[in-house]
LOPANU-836119 format. One line per 3 residues: their letters; for each residue x, y negated, z of N, C-alpha, C, O, CB. Coordinates in nm, 2 decimals. Atoms other than C-alpha are relative to their C-alpha. Glycine has a CB too. Layout:
// residues N
A> X/Y/Z/X/Y/Z/X/Y/Z/X/Y/Z/X/Y/Z | ...
// end
This chain:
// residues 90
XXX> -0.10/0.10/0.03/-1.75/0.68/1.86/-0.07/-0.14/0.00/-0.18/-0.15/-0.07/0.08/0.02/-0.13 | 0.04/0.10/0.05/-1.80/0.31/1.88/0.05/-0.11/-0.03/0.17/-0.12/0.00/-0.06/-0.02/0.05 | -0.10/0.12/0.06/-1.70/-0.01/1.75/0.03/-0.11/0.15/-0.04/-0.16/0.24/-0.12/-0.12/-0.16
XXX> -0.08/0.05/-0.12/-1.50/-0.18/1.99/-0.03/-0.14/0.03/-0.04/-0.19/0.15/0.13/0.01/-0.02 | 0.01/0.14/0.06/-1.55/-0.52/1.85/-0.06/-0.05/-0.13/-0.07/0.02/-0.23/0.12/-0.03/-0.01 | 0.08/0.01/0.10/-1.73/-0.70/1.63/0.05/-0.10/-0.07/-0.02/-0.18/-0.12/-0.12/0.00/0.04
XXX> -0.08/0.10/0.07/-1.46/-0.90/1.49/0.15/0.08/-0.10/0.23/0.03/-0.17/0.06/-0.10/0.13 | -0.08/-0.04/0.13/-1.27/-0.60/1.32/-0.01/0.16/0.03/-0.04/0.22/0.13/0.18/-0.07/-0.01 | 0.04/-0.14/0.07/-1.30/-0.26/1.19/0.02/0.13/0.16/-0.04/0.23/0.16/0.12/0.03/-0.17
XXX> -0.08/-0.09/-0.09/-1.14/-0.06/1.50/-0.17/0.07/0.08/-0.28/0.04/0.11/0.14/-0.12/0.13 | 0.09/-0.13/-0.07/-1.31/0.24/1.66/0.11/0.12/0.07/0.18/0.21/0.02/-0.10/0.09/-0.13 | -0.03/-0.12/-0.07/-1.20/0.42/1.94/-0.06/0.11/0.07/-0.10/0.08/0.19/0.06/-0.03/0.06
XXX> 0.02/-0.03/-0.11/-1.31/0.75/2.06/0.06/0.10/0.12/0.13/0.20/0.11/-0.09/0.02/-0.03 | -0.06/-0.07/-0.13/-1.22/0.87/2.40/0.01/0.16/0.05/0.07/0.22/0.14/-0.07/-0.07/0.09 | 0.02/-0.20/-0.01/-1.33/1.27/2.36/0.10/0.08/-0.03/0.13/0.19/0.02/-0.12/0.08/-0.10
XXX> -0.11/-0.12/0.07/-1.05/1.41/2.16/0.15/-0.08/0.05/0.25/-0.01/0.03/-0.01/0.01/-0.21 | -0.09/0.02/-0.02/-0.79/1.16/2.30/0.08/0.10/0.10/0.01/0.16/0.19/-0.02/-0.12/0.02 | -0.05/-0.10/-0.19/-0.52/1.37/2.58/0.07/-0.08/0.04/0.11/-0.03/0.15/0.10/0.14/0.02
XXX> -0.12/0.09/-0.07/-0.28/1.05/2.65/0.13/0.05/-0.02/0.21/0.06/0.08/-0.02/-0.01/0.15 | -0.13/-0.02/0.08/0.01/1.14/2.40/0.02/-0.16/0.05/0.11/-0.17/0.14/-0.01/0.04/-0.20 | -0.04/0.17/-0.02/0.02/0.74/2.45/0.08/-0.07/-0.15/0.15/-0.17/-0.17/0.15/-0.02/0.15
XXX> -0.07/0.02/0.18/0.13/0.73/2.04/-0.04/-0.15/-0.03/0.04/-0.24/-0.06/-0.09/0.14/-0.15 | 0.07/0.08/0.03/-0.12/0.47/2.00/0.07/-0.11/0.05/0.09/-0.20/-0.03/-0.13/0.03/0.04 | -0.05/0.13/-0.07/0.06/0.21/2.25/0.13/0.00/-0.04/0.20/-0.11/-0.04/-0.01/-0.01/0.16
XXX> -0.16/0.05/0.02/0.41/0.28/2.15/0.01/-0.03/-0.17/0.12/-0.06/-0.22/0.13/0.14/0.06 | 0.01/0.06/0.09/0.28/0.20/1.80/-0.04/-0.14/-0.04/0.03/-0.20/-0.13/-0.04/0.06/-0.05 | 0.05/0.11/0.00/0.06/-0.12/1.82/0.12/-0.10/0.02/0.20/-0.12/0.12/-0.11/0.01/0.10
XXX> -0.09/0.07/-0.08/0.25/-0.38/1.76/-0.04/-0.15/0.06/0.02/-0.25/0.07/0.11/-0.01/-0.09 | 0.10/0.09/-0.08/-0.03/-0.58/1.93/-0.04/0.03/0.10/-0.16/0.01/0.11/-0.10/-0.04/-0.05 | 0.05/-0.06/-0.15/-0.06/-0.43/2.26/-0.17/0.00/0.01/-0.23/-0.04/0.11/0.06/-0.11/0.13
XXX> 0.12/-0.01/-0.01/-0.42/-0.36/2.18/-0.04/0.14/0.10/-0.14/0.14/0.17/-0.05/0.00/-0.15 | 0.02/-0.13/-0.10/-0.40/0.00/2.36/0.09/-0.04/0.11/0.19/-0.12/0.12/0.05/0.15/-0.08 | -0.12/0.03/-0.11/-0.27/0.07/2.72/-0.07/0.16/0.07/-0.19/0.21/0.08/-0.01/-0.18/0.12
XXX> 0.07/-0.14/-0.08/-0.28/0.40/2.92/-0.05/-0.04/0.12/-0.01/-0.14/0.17/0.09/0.13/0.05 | 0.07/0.01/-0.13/-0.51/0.44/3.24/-0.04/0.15/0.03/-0.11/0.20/-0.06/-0.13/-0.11/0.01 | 0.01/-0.10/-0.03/-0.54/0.76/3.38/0.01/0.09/-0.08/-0.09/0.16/-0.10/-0.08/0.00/0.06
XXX> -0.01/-0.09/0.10/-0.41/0.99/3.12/-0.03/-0.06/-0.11/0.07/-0.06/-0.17/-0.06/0.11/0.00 | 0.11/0.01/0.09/-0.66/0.83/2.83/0.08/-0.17/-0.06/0.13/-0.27/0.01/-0.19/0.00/0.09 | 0.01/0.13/0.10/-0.59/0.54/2.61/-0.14/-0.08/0.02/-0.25/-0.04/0.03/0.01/0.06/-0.17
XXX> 0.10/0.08/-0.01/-0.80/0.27/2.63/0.02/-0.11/-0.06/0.13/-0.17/-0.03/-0.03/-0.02/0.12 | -0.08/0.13/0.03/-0.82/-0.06/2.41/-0.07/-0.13/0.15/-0.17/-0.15/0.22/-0.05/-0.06/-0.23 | 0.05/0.10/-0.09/-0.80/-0.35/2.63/0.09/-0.13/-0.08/0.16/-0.21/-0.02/0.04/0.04/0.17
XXX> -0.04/0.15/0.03/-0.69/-0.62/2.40/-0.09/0.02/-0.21/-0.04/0.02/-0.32/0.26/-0.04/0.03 | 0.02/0.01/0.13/-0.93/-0.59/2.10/-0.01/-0.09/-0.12/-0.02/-0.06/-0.24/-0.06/0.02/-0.01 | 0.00/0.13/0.10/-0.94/-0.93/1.96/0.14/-0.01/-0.06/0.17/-0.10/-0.14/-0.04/-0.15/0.07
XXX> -0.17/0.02/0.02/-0.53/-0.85/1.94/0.03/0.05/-0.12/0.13/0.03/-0.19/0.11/0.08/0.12 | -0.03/-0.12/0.13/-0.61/-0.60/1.66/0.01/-0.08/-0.14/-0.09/-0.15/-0.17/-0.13/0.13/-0.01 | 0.02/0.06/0.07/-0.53/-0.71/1.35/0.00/0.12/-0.12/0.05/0.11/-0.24/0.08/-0.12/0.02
XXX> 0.04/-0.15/0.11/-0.62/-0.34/1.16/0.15/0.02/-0.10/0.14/0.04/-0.22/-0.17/-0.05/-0.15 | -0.08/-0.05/0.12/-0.28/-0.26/1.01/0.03/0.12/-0.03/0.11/0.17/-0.11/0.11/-0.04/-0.01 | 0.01/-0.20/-0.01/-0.38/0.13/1.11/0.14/0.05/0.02/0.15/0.16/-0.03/-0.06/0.09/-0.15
XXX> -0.04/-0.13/-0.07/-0.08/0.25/1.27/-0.03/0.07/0.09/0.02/0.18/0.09/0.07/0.00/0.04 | 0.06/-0.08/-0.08/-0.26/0.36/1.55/-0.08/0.11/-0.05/-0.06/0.21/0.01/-0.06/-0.08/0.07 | 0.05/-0.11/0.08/-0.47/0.58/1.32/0.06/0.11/-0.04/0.03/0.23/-0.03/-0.03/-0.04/-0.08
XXX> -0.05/-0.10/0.04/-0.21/0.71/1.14/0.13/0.03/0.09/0.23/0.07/0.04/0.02/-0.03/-0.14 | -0.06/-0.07/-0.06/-0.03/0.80/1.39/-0.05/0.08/0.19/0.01/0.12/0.29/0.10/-0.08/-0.01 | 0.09/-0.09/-0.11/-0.29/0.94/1.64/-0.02/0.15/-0.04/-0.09/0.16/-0.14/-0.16/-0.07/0.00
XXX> -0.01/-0.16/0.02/-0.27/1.33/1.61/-0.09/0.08/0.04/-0.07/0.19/0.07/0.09/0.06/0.06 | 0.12/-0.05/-0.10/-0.62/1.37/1.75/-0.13/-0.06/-0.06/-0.24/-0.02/-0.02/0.02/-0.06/0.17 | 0.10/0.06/0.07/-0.81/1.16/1.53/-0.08/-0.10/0.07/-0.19/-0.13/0.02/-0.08/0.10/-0.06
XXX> 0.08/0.06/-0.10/-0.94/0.94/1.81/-0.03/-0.13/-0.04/-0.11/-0.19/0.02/0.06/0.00/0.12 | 0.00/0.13/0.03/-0.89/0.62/1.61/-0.06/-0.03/-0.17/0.01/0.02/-0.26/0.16/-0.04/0.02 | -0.02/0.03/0.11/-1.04/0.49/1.29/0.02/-0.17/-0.01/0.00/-0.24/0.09/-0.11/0.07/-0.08
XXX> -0.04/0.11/0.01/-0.94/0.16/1.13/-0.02/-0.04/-0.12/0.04/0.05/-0.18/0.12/-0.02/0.02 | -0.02/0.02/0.13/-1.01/0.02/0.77/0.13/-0.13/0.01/0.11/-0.25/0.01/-0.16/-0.04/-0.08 | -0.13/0.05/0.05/-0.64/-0.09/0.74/0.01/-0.12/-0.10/-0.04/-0.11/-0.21/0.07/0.12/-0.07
XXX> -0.04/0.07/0.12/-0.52/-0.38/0.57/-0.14/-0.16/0.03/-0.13/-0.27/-0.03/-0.03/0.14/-0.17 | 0.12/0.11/0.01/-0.85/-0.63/0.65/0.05/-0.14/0.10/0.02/-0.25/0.06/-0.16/0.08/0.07 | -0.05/0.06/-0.09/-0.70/-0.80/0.92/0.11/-0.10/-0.01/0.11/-0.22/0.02/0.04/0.09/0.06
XXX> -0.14/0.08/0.06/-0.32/-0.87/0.79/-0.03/-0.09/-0.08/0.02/-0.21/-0.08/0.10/0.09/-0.08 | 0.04/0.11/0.10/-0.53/-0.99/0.48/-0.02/-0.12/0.06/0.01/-0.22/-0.01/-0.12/0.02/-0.06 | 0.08/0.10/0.02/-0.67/-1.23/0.63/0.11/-0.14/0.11/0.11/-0.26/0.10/-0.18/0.05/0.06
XXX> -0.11/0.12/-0.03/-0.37/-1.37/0.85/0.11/-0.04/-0.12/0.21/-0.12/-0.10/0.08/0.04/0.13 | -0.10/0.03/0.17/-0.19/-1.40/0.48/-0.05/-0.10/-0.07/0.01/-0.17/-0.14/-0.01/0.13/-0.12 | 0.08/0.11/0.03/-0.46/-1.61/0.41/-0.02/-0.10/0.07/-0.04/-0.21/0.03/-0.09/0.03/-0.03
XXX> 0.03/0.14/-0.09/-0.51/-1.83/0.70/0.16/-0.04/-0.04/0.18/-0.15/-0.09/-0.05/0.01/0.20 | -0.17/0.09/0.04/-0.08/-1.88/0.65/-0.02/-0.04/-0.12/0.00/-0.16/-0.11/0.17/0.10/0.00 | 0.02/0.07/0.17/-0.14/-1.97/0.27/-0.06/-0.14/-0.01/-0.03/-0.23/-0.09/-0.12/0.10/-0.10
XXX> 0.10/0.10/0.02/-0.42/-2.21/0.35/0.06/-0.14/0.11/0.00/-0.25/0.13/-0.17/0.08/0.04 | -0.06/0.06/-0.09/-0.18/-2.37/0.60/0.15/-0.04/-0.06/0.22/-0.13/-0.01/-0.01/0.08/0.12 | -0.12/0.02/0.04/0.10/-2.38/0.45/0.12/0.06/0.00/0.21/0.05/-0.08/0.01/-0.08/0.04
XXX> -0.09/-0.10/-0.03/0.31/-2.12/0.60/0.04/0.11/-0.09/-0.05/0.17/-0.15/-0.04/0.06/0.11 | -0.03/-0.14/0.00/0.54/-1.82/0.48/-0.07/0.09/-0.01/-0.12/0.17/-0.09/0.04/0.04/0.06 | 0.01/-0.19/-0.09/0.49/-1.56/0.69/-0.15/-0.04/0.05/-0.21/-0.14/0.07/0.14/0.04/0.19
XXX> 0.14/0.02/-0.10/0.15/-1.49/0.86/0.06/0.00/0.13/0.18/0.01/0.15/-0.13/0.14/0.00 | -0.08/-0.01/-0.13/0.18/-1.50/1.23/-0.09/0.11/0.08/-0.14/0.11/0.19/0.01/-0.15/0.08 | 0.09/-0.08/-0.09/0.01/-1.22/1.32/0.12/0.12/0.05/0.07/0.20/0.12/-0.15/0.08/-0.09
XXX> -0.09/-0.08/-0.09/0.32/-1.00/1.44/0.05/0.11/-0.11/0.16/0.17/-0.11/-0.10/0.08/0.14 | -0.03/-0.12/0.06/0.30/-0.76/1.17/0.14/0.01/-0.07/0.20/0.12/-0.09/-0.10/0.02/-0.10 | -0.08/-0.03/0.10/0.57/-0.86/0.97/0.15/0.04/0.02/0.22/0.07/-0.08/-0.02/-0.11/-0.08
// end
């Protein structure tokens, strides 16, 4: 398994995935996309760790430390002035 990115917790690996495709119809950051059966991320800077893809991978192919991400667009909207974050999650 390896870290995808080095801007947030996400790890995908590709051995135990089979291309359920769970992962993409959960993201609600198009960080995953299928390519030949297999999941693949191709938008990792999109991730913003709110671990549905994890918890709803049935194969264990994904880990995420959940929650690091949203934090921190809760905080850039705070420090701005905004509501809502704008990271999609909400």
């Amino acid at each position: 398994m390896v870290a995808v990115s080095a801007i947030n917790t996400l790890k995908f690996d590709p051995k135990p995935c089979t291309g359920c495709g769970m992962c993409v119809n959960v993201c609600p950051h198009g960080v995953f996309a299928m390519n030949d059966r297999v999941a693949h991320v191709v938008r990792a800077d999109a991730c913003m760790e709110c671990g549905a893809c994890q918890m709803n991978c049935p194969f264990g192919a994904i880990q995420v430390d959940s929650g690091v991400g949203c934090a921190a667009a809760m905080i850039r909207a705070a420090l701005v002035g905004k509501k809502q974050p704008e990271c999609g999650c909400n």
